[in-house]
C-alpha positions in Angstrom: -156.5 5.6 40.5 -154.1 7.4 42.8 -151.8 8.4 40.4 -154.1 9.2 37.8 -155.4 11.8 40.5 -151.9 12.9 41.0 -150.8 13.2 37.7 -154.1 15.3 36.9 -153.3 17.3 39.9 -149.9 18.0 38.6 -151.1 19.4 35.3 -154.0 21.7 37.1 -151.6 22.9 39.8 -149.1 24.2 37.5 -151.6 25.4 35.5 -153.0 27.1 37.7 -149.7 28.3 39.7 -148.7 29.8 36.2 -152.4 31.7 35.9 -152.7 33.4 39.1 -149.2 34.8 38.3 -150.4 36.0 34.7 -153.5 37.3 36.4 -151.5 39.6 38.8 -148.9 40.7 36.7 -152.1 41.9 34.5 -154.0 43.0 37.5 -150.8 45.1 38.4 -150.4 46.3 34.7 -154.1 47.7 34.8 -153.5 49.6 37.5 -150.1 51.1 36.2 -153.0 51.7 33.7 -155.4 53.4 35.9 -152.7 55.7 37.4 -151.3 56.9 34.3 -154.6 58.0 32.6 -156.2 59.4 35.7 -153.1 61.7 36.9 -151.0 62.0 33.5 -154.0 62.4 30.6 -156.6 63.3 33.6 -158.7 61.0 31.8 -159.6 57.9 34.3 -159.9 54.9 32.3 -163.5 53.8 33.4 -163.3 50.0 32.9 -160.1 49.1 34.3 -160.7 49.1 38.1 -163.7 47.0 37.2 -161.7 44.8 35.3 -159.7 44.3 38.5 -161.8 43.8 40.3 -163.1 40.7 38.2 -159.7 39.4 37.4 -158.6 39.6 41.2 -161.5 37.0 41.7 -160.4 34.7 39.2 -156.6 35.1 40.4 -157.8 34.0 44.2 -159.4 30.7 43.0 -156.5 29.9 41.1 -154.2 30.8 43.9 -156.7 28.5 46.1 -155.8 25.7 44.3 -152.0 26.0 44.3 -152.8 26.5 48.0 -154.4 23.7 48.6 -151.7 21.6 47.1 -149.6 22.6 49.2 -151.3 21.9 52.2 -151.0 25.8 53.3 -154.9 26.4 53.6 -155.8 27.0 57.7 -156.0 23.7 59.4 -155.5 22.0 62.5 -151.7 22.1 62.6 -151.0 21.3 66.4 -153.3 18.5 66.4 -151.5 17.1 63.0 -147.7 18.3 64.4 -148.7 16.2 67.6 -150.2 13.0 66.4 -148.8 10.2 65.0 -150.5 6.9 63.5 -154.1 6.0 63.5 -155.0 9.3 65.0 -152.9 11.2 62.6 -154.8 9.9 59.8 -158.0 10.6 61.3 -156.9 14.0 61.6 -156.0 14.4 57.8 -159.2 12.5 57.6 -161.3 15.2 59.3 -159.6 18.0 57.7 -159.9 16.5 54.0 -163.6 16.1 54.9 -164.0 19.6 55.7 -162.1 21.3 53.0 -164.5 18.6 50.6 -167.7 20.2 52.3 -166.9 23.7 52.0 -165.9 23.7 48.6 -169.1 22.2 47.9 -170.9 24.3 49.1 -169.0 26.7 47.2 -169.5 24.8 44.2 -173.2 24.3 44.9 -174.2 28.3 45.9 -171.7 29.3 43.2 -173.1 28.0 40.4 -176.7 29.3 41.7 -175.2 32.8 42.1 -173.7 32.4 38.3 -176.8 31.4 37.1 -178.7 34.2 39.2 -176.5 37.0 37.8 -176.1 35.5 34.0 -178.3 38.5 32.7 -176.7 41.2 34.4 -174.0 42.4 32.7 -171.1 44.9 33.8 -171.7 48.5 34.6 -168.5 50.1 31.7 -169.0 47.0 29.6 -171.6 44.7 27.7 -170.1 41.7 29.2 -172.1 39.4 31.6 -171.6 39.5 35.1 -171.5 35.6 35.2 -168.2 35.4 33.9 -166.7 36.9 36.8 -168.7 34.7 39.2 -168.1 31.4 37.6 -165.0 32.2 39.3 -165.8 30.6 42.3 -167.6 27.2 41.6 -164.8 26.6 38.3 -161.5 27.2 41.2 -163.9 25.1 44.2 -164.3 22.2 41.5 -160.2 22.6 40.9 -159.8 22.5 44.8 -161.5 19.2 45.3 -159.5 18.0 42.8 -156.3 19.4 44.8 -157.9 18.2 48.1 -158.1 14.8 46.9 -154.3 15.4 45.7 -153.1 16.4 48.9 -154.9 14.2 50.7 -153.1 11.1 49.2 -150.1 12.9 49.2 -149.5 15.1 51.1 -147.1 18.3 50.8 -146.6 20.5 54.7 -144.2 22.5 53.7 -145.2 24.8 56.2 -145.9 22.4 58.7 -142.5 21.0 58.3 -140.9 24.1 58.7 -142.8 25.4 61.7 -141.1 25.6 65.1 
């Protein structure tokens, strides 16, 4: 089961790593965009910033992912840089469980809020607004998945590298 979870983990953490890139080399692009309709043709484009917008949503839960992975979300870091044994894995242990709870909450009001907003649709496009929101339950599913990861095997790069 553990390296099943691992090997899944691999595939959506790359995948993911390799998205949120795309996403903000697009994100940057639009802008480029933005700037060079609104100043040089002094027409503003009117859906790119709320493309942006959307997109910069979607690159954060991908980003949240890869960040979980890598064990470089906010935790308890003194109490894990000063325990060792039993107390060190009940420390992983607590932190595991919370990262669990809040992303299902996220997933849980997430998937109310994309269900909320399903008919409301953009204000420069015909596109629904639930596409932008599913955002968040779709990347807190993916972080579970990554929580579980790290939590089996772990990866403190920054805690390793701390002083």
């Amino acid at each position: 089961m553990k390296s099943l979870i691992l090997s899944i983990d691999h595939w959506i953490t790359s995948l993911c790593h390799n998205l949120a890139c795309l996403l903000l080399a697009l994100i940057s692009g639009l802008g480029m965009w933005q700037v060079v309709t609104r100043f040089v043709f002094s027409q503003p484009s009117v859906w790119t910033e709320e493309i942006m917008r959307r997109l910069l949503i979607w690159m954060v839960m991908f980003g949240v992912v890869v960040a979980v992975r890598k064990g470089a979300l906010v935790s308890v870091d003194l109490m894990l840089r000063l325990s060792r044994g039993t107390w060190r894995r009940i420390v992983r242990g607590i932190i595991t469980g919370v990262h669990l709870a809040f992303f299902g909450v996220l997933i849980w009001f997430g998937t109310d809020l994309v269900w909320r907003v399903r008919f409301q649709t953009f204000a420069s496009m015909d596109l629904s607004m639930a596409w932008a929101y599913a955002a968040v339950p779709f990347g807190a599913l993916l972080a579970v998945i990554a929580t579980l990861a790290h939590h089996i095997d772990p990866q403190n790069e920054e805690l390793a590298n701390a002083q």
